[in-house]
C-alpha positions as CSV (number, residue, x, y, z in Angstrom):
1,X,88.1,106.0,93.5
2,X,91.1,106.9,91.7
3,X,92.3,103.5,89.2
4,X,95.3,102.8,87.2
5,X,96.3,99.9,84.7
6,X,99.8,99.5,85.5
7,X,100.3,99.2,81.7
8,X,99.3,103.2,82.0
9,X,102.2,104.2,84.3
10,X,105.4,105.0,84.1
11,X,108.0,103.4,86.1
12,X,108.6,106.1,88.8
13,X,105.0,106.3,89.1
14,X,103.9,102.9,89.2
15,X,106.6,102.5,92.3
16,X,105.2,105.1,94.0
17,X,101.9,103.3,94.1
18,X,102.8,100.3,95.0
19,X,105.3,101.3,97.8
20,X,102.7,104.2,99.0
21,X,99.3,101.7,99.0
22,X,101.1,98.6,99.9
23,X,102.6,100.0,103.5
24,X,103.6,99.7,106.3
25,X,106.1,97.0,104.9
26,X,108.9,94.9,107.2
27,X,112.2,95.7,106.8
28,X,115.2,93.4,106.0
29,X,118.2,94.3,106.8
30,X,120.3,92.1,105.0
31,X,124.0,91.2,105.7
32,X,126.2,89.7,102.6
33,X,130.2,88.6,101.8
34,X,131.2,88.3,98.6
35,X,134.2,85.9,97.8
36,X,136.6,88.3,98.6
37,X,135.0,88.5,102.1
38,X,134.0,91.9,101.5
39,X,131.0,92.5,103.7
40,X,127.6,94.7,102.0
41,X,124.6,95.9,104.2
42,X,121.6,96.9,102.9
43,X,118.0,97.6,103.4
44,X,115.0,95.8,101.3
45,X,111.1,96.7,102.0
46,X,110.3,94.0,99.4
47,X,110.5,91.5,102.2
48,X,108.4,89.0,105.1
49,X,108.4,85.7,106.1
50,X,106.5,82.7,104.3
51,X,107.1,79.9,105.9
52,X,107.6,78.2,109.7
53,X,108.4,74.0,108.1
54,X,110.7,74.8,106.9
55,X,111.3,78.5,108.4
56,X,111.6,80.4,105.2
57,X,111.7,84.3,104.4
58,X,111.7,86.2,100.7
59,X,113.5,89.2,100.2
60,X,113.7,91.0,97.0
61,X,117.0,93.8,96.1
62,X,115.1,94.8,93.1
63,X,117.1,95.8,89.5
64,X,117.7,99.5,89.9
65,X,115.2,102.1,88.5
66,X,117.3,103.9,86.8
67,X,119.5,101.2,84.6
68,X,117.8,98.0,85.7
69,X,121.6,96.8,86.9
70,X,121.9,94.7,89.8
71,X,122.2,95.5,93.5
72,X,125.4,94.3,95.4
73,X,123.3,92.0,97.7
74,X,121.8,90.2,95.0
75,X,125.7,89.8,93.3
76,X,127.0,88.5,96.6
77,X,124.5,86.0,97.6
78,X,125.1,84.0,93.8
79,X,128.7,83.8,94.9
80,X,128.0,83.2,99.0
81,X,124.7,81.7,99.3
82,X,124.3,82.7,102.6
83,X,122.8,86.2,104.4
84,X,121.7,87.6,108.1
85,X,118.5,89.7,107.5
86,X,118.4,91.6,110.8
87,X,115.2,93.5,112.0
88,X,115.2,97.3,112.3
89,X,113.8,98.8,115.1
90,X,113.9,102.5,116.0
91,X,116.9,103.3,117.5
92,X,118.6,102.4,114.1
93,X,116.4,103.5,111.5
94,X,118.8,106.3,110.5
95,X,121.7,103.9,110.4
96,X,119.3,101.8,108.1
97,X,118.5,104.9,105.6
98,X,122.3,105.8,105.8
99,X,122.9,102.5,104.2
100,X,120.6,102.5,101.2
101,X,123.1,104.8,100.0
102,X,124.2,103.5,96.9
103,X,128.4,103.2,97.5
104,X,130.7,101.8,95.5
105,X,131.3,97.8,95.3
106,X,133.3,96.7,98.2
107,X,132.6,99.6,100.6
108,X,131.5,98.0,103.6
109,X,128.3,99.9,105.3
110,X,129.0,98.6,109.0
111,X,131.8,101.4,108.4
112,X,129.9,104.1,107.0
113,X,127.0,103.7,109.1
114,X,128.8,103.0,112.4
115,X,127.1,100.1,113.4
116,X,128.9,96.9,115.1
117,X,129.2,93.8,113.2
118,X,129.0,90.8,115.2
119,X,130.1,87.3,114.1
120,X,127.5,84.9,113.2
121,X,127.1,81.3,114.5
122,X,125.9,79.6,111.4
123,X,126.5,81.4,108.3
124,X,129.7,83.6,106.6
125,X,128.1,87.2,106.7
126,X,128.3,89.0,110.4
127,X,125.2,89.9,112.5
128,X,123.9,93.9,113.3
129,X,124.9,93.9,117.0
130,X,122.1,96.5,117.7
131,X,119.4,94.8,115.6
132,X,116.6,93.5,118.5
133,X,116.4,90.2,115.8
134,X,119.3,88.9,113.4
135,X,118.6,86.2,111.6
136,X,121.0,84.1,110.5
137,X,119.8,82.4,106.4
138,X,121.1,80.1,103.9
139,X,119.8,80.7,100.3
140,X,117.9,77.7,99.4
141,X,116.7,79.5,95.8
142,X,117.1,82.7,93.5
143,X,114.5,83.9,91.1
144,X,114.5,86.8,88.9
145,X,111.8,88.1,87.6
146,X,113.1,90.3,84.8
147,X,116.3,92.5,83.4
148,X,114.4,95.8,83.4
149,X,114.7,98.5,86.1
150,X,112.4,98.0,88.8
151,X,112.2,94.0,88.8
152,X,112.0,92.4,91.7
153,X,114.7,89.4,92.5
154,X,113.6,87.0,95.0
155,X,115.9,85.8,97.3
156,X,114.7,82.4,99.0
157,X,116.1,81.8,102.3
158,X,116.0,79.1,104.7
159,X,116.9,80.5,108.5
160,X,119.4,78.4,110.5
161,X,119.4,80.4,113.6
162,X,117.5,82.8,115.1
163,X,118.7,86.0,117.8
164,X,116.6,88.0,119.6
165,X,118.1,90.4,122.3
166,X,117.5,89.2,126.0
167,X,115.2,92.8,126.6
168,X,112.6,91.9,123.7
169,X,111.5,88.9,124.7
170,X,108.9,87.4,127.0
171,X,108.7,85.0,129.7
172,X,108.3,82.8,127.6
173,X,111.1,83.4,125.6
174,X,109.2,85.0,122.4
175,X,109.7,88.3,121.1
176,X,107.1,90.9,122.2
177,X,105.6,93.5,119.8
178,X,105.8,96.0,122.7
179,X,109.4,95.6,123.4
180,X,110.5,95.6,119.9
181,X,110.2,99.3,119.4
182,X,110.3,97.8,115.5
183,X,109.9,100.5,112.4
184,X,108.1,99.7,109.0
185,X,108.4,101.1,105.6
186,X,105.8,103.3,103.9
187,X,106.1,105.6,100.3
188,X,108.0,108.7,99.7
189,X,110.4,108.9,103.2
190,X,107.4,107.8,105.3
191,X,107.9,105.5,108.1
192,X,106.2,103.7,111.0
193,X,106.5,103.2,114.3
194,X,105.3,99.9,116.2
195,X,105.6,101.6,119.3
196,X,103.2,102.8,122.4
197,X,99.4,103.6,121.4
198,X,100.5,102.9,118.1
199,X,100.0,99.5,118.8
200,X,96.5,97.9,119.4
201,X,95.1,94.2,120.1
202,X,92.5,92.3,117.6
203,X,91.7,88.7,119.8
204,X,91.8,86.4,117.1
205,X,88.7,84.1,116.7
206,X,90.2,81.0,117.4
207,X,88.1,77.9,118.8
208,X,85.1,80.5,118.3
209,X,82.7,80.2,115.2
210,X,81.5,83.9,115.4
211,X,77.8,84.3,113.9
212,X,78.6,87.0,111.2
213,X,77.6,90.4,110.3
214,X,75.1,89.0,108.3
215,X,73.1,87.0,111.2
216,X,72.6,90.3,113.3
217,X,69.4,92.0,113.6
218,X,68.3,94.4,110.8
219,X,68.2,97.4,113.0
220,X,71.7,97.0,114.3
221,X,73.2,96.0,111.1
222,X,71.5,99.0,109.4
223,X,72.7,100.8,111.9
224,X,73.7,104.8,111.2
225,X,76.1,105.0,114.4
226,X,77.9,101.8,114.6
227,X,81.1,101.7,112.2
228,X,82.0,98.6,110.3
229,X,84.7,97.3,112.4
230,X,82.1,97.6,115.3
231,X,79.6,95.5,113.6
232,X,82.5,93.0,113.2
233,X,83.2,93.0,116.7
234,X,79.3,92.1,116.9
235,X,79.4,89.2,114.5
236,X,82.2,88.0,116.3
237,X,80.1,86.6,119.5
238,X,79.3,82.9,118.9
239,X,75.5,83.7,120.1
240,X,73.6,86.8,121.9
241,X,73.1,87.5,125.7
242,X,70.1,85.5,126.9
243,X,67.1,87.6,127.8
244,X,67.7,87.6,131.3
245,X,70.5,89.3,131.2
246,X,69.4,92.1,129.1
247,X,67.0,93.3,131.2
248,X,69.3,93.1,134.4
249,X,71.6,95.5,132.3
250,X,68.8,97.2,131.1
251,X,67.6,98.1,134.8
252,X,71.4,98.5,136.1
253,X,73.1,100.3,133.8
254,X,71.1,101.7,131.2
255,X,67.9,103.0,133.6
256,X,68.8,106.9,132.8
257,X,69.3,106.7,129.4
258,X,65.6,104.8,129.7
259,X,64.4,107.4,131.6
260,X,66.0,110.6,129.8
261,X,64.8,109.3,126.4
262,X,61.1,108.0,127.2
263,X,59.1,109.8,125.2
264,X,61.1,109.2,121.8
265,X,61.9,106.2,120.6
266,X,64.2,106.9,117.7
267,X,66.4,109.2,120.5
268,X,66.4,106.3,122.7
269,X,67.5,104.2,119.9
270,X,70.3,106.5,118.5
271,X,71.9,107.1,122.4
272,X,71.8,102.9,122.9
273,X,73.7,102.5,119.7
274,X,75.7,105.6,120.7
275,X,76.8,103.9,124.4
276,X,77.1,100.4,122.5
277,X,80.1,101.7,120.2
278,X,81.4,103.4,123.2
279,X,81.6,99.9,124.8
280,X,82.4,98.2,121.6
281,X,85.7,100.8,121.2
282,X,86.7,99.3,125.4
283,X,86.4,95.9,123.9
284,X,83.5,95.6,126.0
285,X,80.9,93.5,123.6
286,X,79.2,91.4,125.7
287,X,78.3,94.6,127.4
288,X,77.5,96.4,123.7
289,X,75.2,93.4,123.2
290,X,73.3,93.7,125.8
291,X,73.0,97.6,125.5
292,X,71.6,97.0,122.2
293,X,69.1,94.4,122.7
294,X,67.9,96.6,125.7
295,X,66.1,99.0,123.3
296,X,63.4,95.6,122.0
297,X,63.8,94.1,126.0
298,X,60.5,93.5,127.7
């Protein structure tokens, strides 16, 4: 295990460890007008949503590293309290990079990055046309949380009005993770794609009490094939397969194992666990269950 104090790092290197270890981070692509109407775009990492009543999202443009002065978004939103933090998916994410560049005051990145800026229903600062969700914010608060380089500065903001475009959406009307195509921000000029097989489903244990890790049987629990996140699958059922039904899977399914591994015990009891996390890796537990309990079934 490799451990710091931050009090033992350098800037540059404590930034690298947070933004490496804490990953893969939303990205909010934030829309500003100062009172001049000049527009700013820009992207911030230090970012999610807190709060559904009322809807509220943080965003943070950070004192830069290298003189602790302000970023332009955090200038314009004390003179327009008002932003659209659009979501970056990854037909854009160059676009995005192109306009962390750090341009002059007044240089307006819909421009340099050749992206559309569309007029917003609610607030002053236009909308990213191609962003698959644009946001549309009033700053309710501002909070800095120091004047050297590197501190973060919270912005507080309260969404007014929410866009998603008509092909990421559901039936229902609710943005789907598999439409979005959305990116994430990791260390160094890493990346991540929410896309394809990169995606995966955890069922969440709602309305279920599941037993625990702790309340399964020594042998499984102990167990030298099963990962951890299998045995969480495990503890997830509210209570075990009844006996009955362990031996019908027992005679149906698991006969040639049985039979191949009859005259050794601790083979038999490695190829059950072996088939279980098979199972348990198709989402099948009620099936890993059984297979398990098999190996002690009369």
């Amino acid at each position: 295990m490799t451990s710091y104090a931050p009090s033992e790092l350098d800037a540059r290197k404590l930034h690298q460890c947070l933004l490496g270890g804490i990953a893969p981070r939303p990205i909010a692509f934030v829309s500003t007008q100062d009172e001049q109407g000049r527009v700013n775009l820009a992207p911030f990492s230090y970012f999610n949503v807190f709060s559904a009543n009322p809807p509220l999202l943080v965003f943070s443009p950070a004192r830069r590293g290298r003189d602790g002065s302000t970023k332009h978004t955090w200038d314009n939103v004390q003179r327009v309290p008002e932003v659209v933090v659009n979501l970056v998916d990854h037909a854009m994410v160059h676009a995005c990079s192109l306009a962390s560049t750090d341009y002059a005051e007044g240089v307006d990145e819909f421009v340099k990055t050749g992206l559309t800026p569309l007029s917003s229903d609610a607030v002053s600062p236009p909308r990213v046309a191609e962003a698959p969700v644009q946001l549309e914010c009033k700053v309710v608060k501002l909070e800095s949380l120091g004047d050297q380089g590197g501190a973060g500065q919270l912005v507080f903001a309260e969404i007014v009005k929410m866009h998603f475009r008509d092909d990421v959406v559901n039936d229902a009307g609710v943005p789907d993770a598999t439409l979005l195509d959305l990116v994430g921000r990791c260390g160094g000029d890493h990346y991540v794609r929410a896309h394809g097989d990169a995606l995966f489903t955890v069922p969440k244990p709602l309305g279920v009490m599941g037993m625990g890790v702790d309340a399964l049987p020594e042998d499984i629990r102990t167990s030298r094939v099963l990962t951890g996140n299998q045995l969480a699958m495990l503890g997830g059922a509210e209570a075990l397969p009844d006996e009955t039904d362990v031996n019908e899977h027992k005679l149906l399914e698991l006969a040639d194992l049985f039979m191949e591994h009859e005259d050794d015990g601790a083979a038999l009891e490695q190829a059950l666990h072996q088939h279980a996390g098979s199972l348990l890796d198709q989402g099948m537990v009620d099936e890993a269950w059984k297979t398990l309990l098999s190996f002690n079934a009369g």
